[in-house]
C-alpha positions as CSV (number, residue, x, y, z in Angstrom):
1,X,0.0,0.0,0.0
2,X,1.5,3.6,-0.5
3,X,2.7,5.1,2.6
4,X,0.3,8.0,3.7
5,X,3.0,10.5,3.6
6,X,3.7,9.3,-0.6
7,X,-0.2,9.7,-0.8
8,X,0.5,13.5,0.7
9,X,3.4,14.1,-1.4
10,X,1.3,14.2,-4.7
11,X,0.5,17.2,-6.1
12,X,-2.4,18.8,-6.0
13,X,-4.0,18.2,-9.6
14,X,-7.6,17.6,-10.5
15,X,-6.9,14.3,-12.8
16,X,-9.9,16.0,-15.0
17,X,-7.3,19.4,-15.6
18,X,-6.7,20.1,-19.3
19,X,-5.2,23.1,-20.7
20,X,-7.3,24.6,-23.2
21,X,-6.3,27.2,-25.4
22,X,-5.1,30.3,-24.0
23,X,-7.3,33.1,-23.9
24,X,-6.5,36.6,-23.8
25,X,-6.7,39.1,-20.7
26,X,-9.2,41.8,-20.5
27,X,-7.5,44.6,-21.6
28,X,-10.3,47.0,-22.7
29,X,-13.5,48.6,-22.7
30,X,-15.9,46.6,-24.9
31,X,-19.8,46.1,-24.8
32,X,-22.0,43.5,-24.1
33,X,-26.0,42.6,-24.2
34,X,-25.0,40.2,-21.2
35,X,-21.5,39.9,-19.0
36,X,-21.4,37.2,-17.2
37,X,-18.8,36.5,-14.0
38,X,-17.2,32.7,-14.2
39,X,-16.6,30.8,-16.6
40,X,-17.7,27.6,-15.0
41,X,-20.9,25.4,-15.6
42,X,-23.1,28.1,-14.6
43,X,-22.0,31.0,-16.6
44,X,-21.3,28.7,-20.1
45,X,-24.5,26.7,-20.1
46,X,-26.1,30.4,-19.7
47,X,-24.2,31.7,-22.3
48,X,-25.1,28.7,-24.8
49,X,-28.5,28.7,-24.0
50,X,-29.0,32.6,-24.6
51,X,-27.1,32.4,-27.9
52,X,-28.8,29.3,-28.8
53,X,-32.3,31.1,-28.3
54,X,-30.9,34.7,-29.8
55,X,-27.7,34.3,-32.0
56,X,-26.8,37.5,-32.3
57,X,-26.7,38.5,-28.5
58,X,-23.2,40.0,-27.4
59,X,-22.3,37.9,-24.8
60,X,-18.6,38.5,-22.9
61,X,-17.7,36.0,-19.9
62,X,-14.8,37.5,-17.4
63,X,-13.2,34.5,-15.8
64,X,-10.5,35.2,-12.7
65,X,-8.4,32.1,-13.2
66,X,-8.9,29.7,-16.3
67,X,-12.1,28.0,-17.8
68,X,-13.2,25.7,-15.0
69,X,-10.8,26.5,-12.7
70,X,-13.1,26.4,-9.6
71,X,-15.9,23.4,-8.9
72,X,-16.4,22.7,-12.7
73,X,-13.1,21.2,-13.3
74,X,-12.6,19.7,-9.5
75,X,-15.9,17.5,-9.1
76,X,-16.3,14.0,-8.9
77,X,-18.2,14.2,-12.1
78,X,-21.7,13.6,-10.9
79,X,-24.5,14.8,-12.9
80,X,-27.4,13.4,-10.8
81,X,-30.5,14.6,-10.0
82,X,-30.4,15.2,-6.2
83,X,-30.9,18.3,-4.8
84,X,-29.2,19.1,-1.8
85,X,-32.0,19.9,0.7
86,X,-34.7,17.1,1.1
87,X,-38.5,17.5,-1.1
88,X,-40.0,17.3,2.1
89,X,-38.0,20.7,3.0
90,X,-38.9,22.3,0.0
91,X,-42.6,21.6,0.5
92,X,-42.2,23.0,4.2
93,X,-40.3,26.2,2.8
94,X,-42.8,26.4,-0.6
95,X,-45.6,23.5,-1.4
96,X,-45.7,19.8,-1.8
97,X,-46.9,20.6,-5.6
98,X,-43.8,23.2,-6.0
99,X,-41.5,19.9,-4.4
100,X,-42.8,17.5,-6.6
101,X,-42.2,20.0,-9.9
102,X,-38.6,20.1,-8.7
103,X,-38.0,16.4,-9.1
104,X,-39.5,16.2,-12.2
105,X,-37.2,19.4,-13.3
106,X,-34.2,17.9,-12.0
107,X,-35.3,14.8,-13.7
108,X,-35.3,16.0,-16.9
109,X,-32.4,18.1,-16.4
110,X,-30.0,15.0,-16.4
111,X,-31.6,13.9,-19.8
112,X,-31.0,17.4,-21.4
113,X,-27.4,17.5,-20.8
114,X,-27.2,14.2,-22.6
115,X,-29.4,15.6,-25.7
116,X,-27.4,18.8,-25.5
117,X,-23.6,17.2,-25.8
118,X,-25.2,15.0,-28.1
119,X,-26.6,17.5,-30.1
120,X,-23.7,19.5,-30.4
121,X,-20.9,17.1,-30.5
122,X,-19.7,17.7,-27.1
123,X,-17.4,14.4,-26.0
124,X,-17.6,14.5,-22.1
125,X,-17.7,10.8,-21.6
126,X,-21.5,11.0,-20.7
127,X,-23.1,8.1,-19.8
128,X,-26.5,7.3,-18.1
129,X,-26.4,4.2,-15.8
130,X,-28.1,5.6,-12.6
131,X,-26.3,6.0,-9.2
132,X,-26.4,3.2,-6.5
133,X,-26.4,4.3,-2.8
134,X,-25.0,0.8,-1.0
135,X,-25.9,0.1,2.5
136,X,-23.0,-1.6,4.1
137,X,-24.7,-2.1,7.8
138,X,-28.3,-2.6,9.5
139,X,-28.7,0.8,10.1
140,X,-27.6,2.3,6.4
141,X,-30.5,-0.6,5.5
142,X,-33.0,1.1,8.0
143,X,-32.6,4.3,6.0
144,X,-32.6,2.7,2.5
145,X,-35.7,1.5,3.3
146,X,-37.1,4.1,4.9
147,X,-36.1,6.6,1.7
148,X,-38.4,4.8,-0.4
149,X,-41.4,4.8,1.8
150,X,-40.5,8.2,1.9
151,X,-40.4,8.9,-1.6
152,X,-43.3,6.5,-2.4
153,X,-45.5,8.7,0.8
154,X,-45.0,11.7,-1.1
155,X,-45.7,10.5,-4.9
156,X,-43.4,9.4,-6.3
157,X,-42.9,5.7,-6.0
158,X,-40.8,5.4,-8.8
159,X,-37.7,7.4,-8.0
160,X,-35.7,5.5,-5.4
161,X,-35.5,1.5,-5.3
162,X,-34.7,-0.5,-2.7
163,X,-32.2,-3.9,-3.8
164,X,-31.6,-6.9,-1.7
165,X,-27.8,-7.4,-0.4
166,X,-27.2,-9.8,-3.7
167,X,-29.0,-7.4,-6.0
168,X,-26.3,-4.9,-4.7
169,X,-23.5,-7.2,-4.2
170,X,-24.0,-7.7,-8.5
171,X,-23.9,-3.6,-8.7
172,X,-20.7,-3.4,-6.3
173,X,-18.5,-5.5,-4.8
174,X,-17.6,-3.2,-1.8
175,X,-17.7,-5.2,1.6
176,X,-20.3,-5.5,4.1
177,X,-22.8,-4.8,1.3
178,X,-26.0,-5.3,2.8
179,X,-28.6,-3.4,0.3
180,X,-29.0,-0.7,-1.7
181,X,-30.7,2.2,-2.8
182,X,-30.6,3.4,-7.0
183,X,-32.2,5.6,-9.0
184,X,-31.4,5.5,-12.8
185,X,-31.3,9.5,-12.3
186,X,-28.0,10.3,-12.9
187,X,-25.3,9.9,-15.4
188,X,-21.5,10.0,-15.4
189,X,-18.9,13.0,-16.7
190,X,-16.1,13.9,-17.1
191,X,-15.9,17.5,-15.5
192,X,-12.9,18.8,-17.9
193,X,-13.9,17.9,-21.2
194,X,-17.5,19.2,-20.4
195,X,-16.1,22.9,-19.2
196,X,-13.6,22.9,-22.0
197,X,-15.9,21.7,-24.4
198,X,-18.8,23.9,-23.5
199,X,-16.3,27.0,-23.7
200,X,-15.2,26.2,-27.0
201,X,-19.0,25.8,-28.0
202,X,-20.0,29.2,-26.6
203,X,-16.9,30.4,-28.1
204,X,-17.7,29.1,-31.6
205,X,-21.3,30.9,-31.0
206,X,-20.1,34.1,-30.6
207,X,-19.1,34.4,-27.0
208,X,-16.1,35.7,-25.9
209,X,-14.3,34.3,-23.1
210,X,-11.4,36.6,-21.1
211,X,-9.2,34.5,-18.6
212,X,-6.8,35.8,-15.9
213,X,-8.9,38.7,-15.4
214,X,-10.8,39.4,-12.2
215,X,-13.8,41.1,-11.6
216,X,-12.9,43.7,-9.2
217,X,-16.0,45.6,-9.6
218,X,-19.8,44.4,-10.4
219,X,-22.2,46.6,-10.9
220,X,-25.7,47.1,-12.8
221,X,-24.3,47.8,-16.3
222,X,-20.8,46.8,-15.8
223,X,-17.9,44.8,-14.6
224,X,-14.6,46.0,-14.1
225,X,-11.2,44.0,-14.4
226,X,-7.5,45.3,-13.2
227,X,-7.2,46.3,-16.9
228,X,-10.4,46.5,-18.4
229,X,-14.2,46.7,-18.6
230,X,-17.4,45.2,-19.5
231,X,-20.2,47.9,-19.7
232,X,-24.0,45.5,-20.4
233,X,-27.4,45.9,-20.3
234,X,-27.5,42.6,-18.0
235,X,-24.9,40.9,-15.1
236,X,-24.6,37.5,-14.3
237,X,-22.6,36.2,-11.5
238,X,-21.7,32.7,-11.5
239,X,-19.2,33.0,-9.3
240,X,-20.4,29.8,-6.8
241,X,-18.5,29.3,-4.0
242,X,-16.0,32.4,-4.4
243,X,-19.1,34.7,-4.4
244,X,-17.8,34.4,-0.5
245,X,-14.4,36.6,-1.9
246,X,-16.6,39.7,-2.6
247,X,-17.6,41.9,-0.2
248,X,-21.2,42.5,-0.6
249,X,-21.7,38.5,-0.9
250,X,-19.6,37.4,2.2
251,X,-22.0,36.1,4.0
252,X,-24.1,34.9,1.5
253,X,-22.2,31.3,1.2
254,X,-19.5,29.8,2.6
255,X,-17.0,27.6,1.5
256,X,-17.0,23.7,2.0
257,X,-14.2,21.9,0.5
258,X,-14.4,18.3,-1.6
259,X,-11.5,16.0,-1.6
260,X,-10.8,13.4,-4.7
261,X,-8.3,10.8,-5.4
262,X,-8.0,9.1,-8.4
263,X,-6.2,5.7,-8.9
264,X,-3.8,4.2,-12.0
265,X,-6.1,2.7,-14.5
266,X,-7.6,-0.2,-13.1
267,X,-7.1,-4.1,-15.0
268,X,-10.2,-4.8,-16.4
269,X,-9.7,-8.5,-14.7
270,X,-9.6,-6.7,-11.5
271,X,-13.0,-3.9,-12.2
272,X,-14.8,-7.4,-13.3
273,X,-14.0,-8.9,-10.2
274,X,-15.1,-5.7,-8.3
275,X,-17.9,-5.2,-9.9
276,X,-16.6,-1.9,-11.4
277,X,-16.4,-2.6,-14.7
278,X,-19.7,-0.2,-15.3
279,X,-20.0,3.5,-15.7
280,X,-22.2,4.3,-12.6
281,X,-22.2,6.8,-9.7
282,X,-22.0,4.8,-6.3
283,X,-21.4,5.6,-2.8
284,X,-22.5,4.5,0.8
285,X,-25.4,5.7,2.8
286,X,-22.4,6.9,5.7
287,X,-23.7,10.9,7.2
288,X,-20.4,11.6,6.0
289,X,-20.6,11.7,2.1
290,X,-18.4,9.9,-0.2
291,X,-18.7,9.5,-3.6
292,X,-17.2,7.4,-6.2
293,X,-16.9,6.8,-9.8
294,X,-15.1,4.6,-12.6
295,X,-13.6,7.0,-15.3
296,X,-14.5,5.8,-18.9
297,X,-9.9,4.8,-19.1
298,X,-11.1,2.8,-16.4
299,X,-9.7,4.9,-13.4
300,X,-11.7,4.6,-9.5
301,X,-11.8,8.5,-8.6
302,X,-13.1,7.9,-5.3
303,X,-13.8,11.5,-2.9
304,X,-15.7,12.9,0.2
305,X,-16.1,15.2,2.7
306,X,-14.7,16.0,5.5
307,X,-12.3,19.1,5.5
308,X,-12.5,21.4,8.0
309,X,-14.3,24.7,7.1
310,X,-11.8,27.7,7.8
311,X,-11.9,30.5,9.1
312,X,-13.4,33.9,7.7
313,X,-14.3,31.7,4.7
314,X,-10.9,31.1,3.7
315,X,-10.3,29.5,0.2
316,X,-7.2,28.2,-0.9
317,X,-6.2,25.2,-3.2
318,X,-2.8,24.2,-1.0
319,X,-2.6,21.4,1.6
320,X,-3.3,24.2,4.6
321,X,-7.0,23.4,3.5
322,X,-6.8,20.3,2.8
323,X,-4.7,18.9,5.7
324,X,-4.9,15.0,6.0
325,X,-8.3,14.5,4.7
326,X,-6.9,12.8,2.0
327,X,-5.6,10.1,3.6
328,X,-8.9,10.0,5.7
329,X,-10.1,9.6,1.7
330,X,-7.9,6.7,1.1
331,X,-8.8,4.6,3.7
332,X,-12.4,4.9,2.7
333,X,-12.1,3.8,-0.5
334,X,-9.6,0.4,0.8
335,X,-12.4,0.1,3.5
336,X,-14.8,-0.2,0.3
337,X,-12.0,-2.3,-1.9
338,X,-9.8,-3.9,0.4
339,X,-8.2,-5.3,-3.2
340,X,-7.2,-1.9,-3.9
341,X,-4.9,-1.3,-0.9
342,X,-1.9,-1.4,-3.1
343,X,-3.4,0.4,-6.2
344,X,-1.2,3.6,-7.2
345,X,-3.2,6.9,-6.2
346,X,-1.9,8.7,-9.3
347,X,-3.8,12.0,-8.7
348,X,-5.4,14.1,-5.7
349,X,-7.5,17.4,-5.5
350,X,-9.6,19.4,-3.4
351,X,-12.6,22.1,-4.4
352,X,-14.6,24.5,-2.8
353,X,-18.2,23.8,-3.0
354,X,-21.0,26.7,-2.1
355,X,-23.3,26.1,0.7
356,X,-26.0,28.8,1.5
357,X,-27.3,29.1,5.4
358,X,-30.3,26.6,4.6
359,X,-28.6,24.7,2.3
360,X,-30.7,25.9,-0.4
361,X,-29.6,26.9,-4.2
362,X,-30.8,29.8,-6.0
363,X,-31.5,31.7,-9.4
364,X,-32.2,34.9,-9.1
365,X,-32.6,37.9,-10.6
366,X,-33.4,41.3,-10.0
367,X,-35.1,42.9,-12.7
368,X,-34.3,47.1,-11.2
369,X,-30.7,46.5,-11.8
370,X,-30.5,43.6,-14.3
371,X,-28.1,41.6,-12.2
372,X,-28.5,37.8,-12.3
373,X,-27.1,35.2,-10.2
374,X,-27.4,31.7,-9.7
375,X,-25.5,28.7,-7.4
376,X,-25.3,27.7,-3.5
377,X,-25.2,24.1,-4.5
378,X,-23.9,22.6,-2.2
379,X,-22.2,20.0,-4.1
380,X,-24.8,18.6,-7.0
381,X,-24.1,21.8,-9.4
382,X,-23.1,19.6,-12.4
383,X,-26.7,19.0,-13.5
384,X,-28.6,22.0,-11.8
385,X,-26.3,25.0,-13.0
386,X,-27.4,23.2,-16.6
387,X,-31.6,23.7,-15.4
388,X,-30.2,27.0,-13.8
389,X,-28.7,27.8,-17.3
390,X,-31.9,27.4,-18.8
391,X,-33.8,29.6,-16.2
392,X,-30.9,32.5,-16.1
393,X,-32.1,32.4,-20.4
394,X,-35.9,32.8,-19.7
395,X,-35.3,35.7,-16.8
396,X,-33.3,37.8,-19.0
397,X,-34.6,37.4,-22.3
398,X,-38.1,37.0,-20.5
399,X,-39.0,34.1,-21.8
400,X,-42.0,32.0,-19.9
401,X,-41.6,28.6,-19.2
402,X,-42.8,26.4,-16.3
403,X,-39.4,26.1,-15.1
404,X,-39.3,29.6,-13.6
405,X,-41.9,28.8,-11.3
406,X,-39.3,26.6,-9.5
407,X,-39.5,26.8,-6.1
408,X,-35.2,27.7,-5.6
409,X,-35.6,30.8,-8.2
410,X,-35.4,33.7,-6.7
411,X,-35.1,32.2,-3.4
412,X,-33.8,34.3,-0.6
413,X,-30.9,32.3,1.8
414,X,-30.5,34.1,4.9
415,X,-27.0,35.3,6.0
416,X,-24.6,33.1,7.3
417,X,-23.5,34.0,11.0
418,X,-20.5,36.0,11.7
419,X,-17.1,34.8,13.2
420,X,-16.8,32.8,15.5
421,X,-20.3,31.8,15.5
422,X,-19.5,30.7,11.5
423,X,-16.6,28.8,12.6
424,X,-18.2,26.6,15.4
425,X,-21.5,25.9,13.6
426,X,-20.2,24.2,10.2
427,X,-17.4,22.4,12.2
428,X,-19.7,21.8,14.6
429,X,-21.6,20.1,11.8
430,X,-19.3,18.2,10.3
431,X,-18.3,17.1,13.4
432,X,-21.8,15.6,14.0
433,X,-22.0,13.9,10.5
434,X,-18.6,11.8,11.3
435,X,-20.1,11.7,15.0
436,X,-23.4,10.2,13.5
437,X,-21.2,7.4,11.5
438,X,-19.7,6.3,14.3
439,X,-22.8,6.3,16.8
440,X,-24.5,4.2,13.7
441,X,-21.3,1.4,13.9
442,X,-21.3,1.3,17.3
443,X,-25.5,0.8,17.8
444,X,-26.1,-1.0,14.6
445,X,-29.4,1.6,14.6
446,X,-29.9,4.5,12.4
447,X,-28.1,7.9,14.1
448,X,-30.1,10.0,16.1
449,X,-27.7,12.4,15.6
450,X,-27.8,12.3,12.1
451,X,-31.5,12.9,12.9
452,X,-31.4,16.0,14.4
453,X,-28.8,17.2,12.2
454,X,-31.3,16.9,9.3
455,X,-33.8,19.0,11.2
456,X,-31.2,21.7,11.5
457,X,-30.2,22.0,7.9
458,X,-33.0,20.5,5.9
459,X,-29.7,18.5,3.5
460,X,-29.8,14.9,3.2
C-alpha cells in the first residue's frame, strides 16, 4: 500500500485538468448585451443557451483564473438529480406541488445534458447508468428502506428502489454490502472535457471568453477587471463558492471543500472482479458523504467530505485546506475495496463547494438592476447550473416557461453567522456527521444524531 506521507506528497492536480487554449486578458473597454462573471458550468450553459435562443446577443464571460478552474473542473463528475435539501424541506419552505415540480425538473435536467452534448458534438464521456447508494450495515439498510417509503409517501414511487444485499453485491462488490438504494437518475462525466468543451461551444457561438482577469467591480451595467471593462445591459454572476471573496456576498455562502483521489487505471480483470467494470455513480449511505466513480480509461476516482471549514471563509487550493483528509479519503475507498490497498493513487484534489445558510440553491434575478445570479449548490451543481442555465435564459430574455416557477428561483438564503459563530457551527456540523457514523457502527441503529442534524439544515 502507498505510505500515507507518498499519498501526501502528490501534487495537488484535479486528474480532469486540461489546458485549453489560451485566452486573452481583459485589456479594454468593450460592450455587451449580457457579462457574465465565471466561466464555469453556470456562466457557459447560460451563455449557450442565450445564444442558442438569440444568436446574435453579445455575450462576454470574465473568468478570474482559467475555464473551469473552480468546482467545474474539480468534481467527482456527478451529474445526478439530487438536490441538496430534502423535497420534504422544500414543501415546508414552498408547497408539496412546487417539491414534486422540482423532481421532475431535475429529472429531466439529467436527460437534457445528454441531448445537449449529443446534439452539439460535445465528447464528455457522458453516460447514463443511474447511481447506486450501497448500504453496508443494519442501520444504512434502515434508511434505504425508509427513503423509499418516503419517496413512495410523497408520490413518487418510482424514483428511489430498494435492492436486496445480492441485487447490490452484483452492482458493487464493496464489503459489508447489505442493500442498496438506486435511482437510474444520474449519469456520469467527465468534469474537464465538459467545461472545455462547453467553452469552445460558446466560443464558436459568438461568446467571448477573457481569462486571468478578475472582476474587481460588479455593478448594474458593468464589470470592471484590473485592466479592463465590461459595460452591459445585463450581469450575471456565477461566481459559486468564491461569491464568498466579494464583499457584498460574504456572507451569503460559505466555503465547503471536496477531496478526490484518483487511482492508476484499473485491469479490467480486477473492475470485473469488483464489480466496477460499469459507468455508474456509487457511494454508501455513511452521514459523512463519499462519492465514487469509474472514469470511462477505467480509473476509481473515489472522494468525500470532510475538510475542516476555515476561518473567515478562507479558500485556498494548498494542503493548509486540505490537511490530511486525503488520507482519511484513502482509507475509505480500501475500506470499500480492500483489493485496492496497493493500487497507485496517481492524482489528488480538493474544491470548494458553495453552501447557502439553509442549504438551499438559488437563481435569481433582480429585474431594477438587471443583475442575475445563480448557485449555492452545495455540491450537486453539475446537472442543476445546466436547469439553472436554462432559467438565467428565460429571466433575462423573458421568456415564460414552467421552469421559472421553481420553487429555488429567486429564493432568498438568509446570512450566514458571523465569526466565530461561522466557525463553530459548520465544524460543529461536520463534526456531528462523522459523529453520526460512528454512533451508527457502534449501535447497529440509524443515528439519532444524524436525525437531528437533518432538522437543523434541511440537507440529506
Amino acid at each position: 500500500m502507498r505510505p500515507e506521507t507518498e499519498l501526501l506528497k502528490l501534487p495537488l492536480r484535479p486528474l480532469w485538468h486540461q489546458l485549453g487554449r489560451e485566452r486573452a486578458k481583459l485589456t479594454e473597454e468593450v460592450e455587451a448585451d449580457v457579462a457574465i462573471v465565471g466561466a464555469g458550468y453556470t456562466g457557459l450553459w447560460t451563455a449557450y443557451y442565450l445564444l442558442k435562443a438569440q444568436p446574435s446577443l453579445r455575450v462576454v464571460l470574465v473568468e478570474r483564473e482559467i475555464v473551469g478552474f473552480g468546482a467545474s473542473g474539480r468534481n467527482g463528475g456527478w451529474a445526478s438529480a439530487i438536490f441538496p435539501i430534502s423535497l420534504s424541506r422544500v414543501a415546508q419552505m414552498y408547497s408539496h406541488a412546487g417539491a414534486m415540480h422540482l423532481q421532475r425538473a431535475m429529472n429531466e435536467t439529467v436527460d437534457e445534458v445528454g441531448r445537449t452534448l449529443a446534439l452539439e458534438g460535445v465528447d464528455a464521456d457522458f453516460k447514463k447508468e443511474g447511481f447506486i447508494s450501497l448500504a453496508r450495515s443494519h442501520a444504512q439498510l434502515t434508511r434505504v428502506k425508509a427513503a423509499v417509503e418516503a419517496s413512495t409517501r410523497f408520490g413518487l414511487p418510482d424514483q428511489w428502489h430498494a435492492l436486496d444485499g445480492d441485487q447490490a453485491w452484483q452492482k458493487v462488490k464493496a464489503t459489508g454490502v447489505v442493500g442498496a438504494l438506486y435511482t437510474e437518475h444520474c449519469a456520469l462525466i467527465h468534469p474537464g472535457k465538459l467545461v472545455h468543451g462547453l467553452a469552445s461551444l460558446v466560443e464558436a457561438m459568438g461568446a467571448r471568453i477573457y481569462e486571468n482577469s478578475e472582476a474587481t467591480s460588479i455593478l448594474p451595467g458593468s464589470i470592471t477587471t484590473p485592466e479592463g471593462k465590461v459595460r452591459a445591459d445585463t450581469v450575471v454572476r456565477a461566481t459559486e463558492a468564491f461569491s464568498c471573496q466579494q464583499a457584498e456576498h460574504r456572507r451569503s455562502v460559505i466555503p465547503l471543500y471536496s477531496l478526490v483521489l484518483a487511482t492508476e487505471p484499473l485491469p479490467q480483470s480486477l473492475r470485473h472482479r469488483l464489480r466496477l467494470d460499469h459507468r455508474m455513480a456509487f457511494n454508501d449511505m455513511r452521514h459523512l458523504r463519499v462519492y465514487g466513480q469509474v472514469t470511462a480509461e477505467g480509473r476509481l476516482v473515489f472522494g468525500g467530505r470532510g475538510a475542516p471549514y476555515q476561518w473567515g471563509s478562507k479558500m485556498s487550493d494548498g494542503v493548509d485546506q486540505m490537511g490530511e483528509a486525503h488520507a482519511r479519503i484513502h482509507a475509505s475507498m480500501v475500506d470499500f475495496f480492500p483489493e485496492l490497498a496497493d493500487a497507485t493513487i496517481t492524482h489528488r484534489w480538493g474544491g470548494a463547494l458553495g453552501v447557502s445558510r439553509d442549504w438551499c440553491p438559488t437563481v435569481s434575478m433582480d429585474p431594477s438592476t438587471r443583475i442575475a445570479w445563480a448557485g449555492n449548490y452545495v455540491g450537486d451543481g453539475v446537472a442543476t447550473s445546466n436547469l439553472a442555465g436554462r432559467i438565467l435564459r428565460n429571466m433575462i430574455l423573458g421568456i415564460d416557461e414552467e421552469i421559472n416557477r421553481l420553487p429555488f428561483v429567486n429564493h432568498n438564503s438568509p446570512a450566514w453567522e458571523p465569526e466565530p459563530l461561522r466557525w463553530l457551527g459548520v465544524n460543529s456540523g461536520l463534526f456531528a456527521a462523522g459523529l453520526s457514523d460512528y454512533e451508527e457502527k457502534l449501535t447497529n441503529q440509524p443515528s439519532r444524531t444524524a436525525m437531528l442534524l437533518e432538522k437543523l439544515t434541511g440537507a440529506h
